[in-house]
C-alpha positions, 0 to 999 in steps of 0.5 A, a space after each residue: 500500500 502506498 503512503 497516504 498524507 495526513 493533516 490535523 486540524 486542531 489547536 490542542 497539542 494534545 489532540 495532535 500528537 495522539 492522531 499523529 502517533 495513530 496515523 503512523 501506527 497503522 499498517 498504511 503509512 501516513 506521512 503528517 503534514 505540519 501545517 495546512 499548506 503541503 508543497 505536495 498537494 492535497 492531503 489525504 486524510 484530514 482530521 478535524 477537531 469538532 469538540 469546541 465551537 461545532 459552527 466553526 469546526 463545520 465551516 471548517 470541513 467545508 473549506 476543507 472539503 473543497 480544496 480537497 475534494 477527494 480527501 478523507 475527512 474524519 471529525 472528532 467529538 466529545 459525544 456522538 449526538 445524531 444532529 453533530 453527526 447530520 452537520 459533520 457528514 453534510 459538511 463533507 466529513 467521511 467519517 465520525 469519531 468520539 474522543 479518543 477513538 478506539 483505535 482498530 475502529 481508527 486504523 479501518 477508517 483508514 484503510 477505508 480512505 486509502 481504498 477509495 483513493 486508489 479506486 479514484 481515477 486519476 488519483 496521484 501515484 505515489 511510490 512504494 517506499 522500502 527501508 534497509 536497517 541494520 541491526 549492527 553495522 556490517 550487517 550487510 545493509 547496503 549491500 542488500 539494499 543496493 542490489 536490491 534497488 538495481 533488480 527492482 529497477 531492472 525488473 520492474 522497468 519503472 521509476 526508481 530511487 536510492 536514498 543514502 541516509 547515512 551522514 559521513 559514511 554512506 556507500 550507496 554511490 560507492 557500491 555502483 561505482 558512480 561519482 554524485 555532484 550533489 547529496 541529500 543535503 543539496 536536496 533537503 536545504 532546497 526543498 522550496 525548489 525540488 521539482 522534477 527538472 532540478 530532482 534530476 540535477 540532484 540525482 545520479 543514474 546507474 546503468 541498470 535505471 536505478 537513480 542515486 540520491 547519495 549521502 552526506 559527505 559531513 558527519 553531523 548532517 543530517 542531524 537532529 534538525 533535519 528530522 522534519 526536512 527528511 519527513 518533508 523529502 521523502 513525502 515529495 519523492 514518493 510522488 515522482 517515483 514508483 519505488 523508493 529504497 533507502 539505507 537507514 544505516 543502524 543508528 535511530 535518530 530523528 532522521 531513520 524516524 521519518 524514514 521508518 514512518 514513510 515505509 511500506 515495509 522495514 526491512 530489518 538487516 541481522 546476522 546469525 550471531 549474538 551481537 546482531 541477535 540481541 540488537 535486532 531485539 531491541 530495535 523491534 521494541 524500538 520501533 513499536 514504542 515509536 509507533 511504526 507500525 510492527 506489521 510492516 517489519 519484515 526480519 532479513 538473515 544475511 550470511 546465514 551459514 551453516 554451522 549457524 552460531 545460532 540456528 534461524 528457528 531459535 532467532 526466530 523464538 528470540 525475536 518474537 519475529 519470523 524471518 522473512 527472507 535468509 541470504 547465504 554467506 558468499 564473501 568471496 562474491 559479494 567482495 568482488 562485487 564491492 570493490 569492483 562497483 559492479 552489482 551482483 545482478 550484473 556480474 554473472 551467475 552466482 547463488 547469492 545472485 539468484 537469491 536477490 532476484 527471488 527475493 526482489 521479484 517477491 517484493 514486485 510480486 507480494 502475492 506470489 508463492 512464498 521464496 524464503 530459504 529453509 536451511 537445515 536447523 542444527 541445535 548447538 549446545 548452550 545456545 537455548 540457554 543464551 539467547 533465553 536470556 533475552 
């Protein structure tokens, strides 16, 4: 499903921050405007708070339903009188709610809303948006993501993006062996400006079709600060590609918060070992107190190699999780490829090449049969008893 755009009409902080953590806890993503004017247009839900002065609260929907005719609009009162209802729904609203809503009731009015945008015609395309991070660096999150974003484009034959969201460090451009002009900086400190023609000033394209959005070359940037700018980018992104991949690195910060908020799937990068194990626990938590939504989370094993140091059953009991895809350990290959900036899809044939585009062609494809590898499971003696710890 692809992201949707919200707005909050209120003037309670409150009311704000509790629709906004709802917003982004569903299983759709809902990417929250911070004012009432969106550089990418109209939003696609709006939520307005009914529970002070009704008469100016409907006059409100009014506007609002004519400057965006094919919203979904959700009024929210104290109580649900039958005549508040009458003038909400006459109005415009789509949807009534009492305050604070249950929030299953919520996230189906959603799910709702983003149903009737798709079958609209001429509604807007927006880009499905997939999220590489890493439970540790060197997990391998680059290297999925980037190979991934190359099958994708060549598959797919449709617009595609890479974002390097790492500040300093990035390797995106590295990986393929290309060399940017420009970064993410150019991008978020010129938001006021970014169309299509200076988008593709900004960005770099690979042979395979994908396009490059490099990272930072300064450590401290983006920062703490630039958390809303990067929501603000990826909100404009998603309506000028099809597919969106970004590598988030391994460090929560407010920045890989907006990229988790706007994925349609998470892909969470471990290894079978301790370190990435334990790590790959907490951020599951991390990401549940922050709101994204768990269902989109999906739990990548690279390197799995037997003998595993902990087999992908007992992780699975770990985490509380299933592993979504297992990628083999093929160092000799995959280094070959790095260093050459060549990708694997284009170097010739190897098992973990096949691995990447089954994997790719299931995320282009989510309703095929499942491809997920099953390795032999081997119990290794004390492991149980680690990994329980937990």
């Amino acid at each position: 499903m692809a992201q949707l755009v919200g707005l909050i009409v209120t003037e309670d902080d409150t009311f704000k921050k509790h629709f906004g953590r709802l917003l982004r806890a569903g299983a759709i993503p809902v990417s929250v405007l911070e004012d009432r004017t969106g550089r990418d247009g109209s939003p696609d839900l709006i939520i307005v708070d009914t529970r002070g002065d009704a008469a100016s609260a409907m006059s409100s929907i009014e506007r609002l339903r004519a400057g965006a005719p094919g919203a979904g609009i959700f009024a929210v009162a104290l109580v649900a009188e039958p005549d508040l209802i009458l003038q909400a729904m006459r109005a415009g609203a789509n949807e009534f709610f009492t305050w604070p809503p249950a929030e299953d009731t919520f996230h189906g009015a959603v799910r709702r809303a983003a149903a009737r945008r798709e079958t609209v015609q001429g509604a807007r395309a927006s880009a499905t948006t997939l999220v590489f991070f890493g439970a540790k660096g060197g997990a391998g999150t680059t290297t999925l993501a980037v190979n991934c974003g190359v099958e994708v484009a060549r598959l797919s034959k449709r617009s595609t993006l890479i974002v390097d969201l790492k500040p300093g460090l990035g390797e995106v451009a590295l990986f393929l062996g290309v060399r940017p002009r420009y970064s993410l900086l150019d991008a978020i400190d010129n938001l006021h400006r970014l169309d299509r023609e200076f988008l593709k000033e900004l960005v770099v394209k690979h042979k395979s079709g994908l396009e490059i959005l490099s990272g930072s070359d300064q450590f401290d940037r983006p920062g703490a600060a630039d958390g809303g700018a990067i929501e603000e980018l990826f909100r404009l992104l998603a309506r000028q590609y099809e597919y969106i991949l970004i590598d988030a690195g391994s460090q929560i910060n407010s920045c890989t918060v907006a990229s988790l908020y706007t994925a349609d799937t998470i892909f969470l990068v471990a290894n079978p070992d301790v370190p990435s194990v334990r790590n790959a626990q907490r951020l599951l938590e991390r990401v549940r107190q922050l709101g994204a939504c768990g269902e989109r989370v999906r739990v990548l094993l690279n390197r799995a190699a037997e003998p595993y140091p902990i087999p992908p059953k007992q992780i699975e009991g770990a985490l509380g999780h299933p592993i979504h895809h297992t990628f083999s350990s093929d160092y000799k290959t995959v280094s070959t490829a790095l260093n050459s900036g060549v990708p694997l899809a284009l170097t010739g044939n190897s098992d973990i090449a096949a691995q990447l585009d089954h994997f790719t062609r299931q995320i282009l494809d989510p309703g095929a049969e499942g491809l997920v590898a099953q390795p032999a499971r081997r119990k290794l003696a004390g492991l149980e008893r680690l990994v329980s710890i937990w």
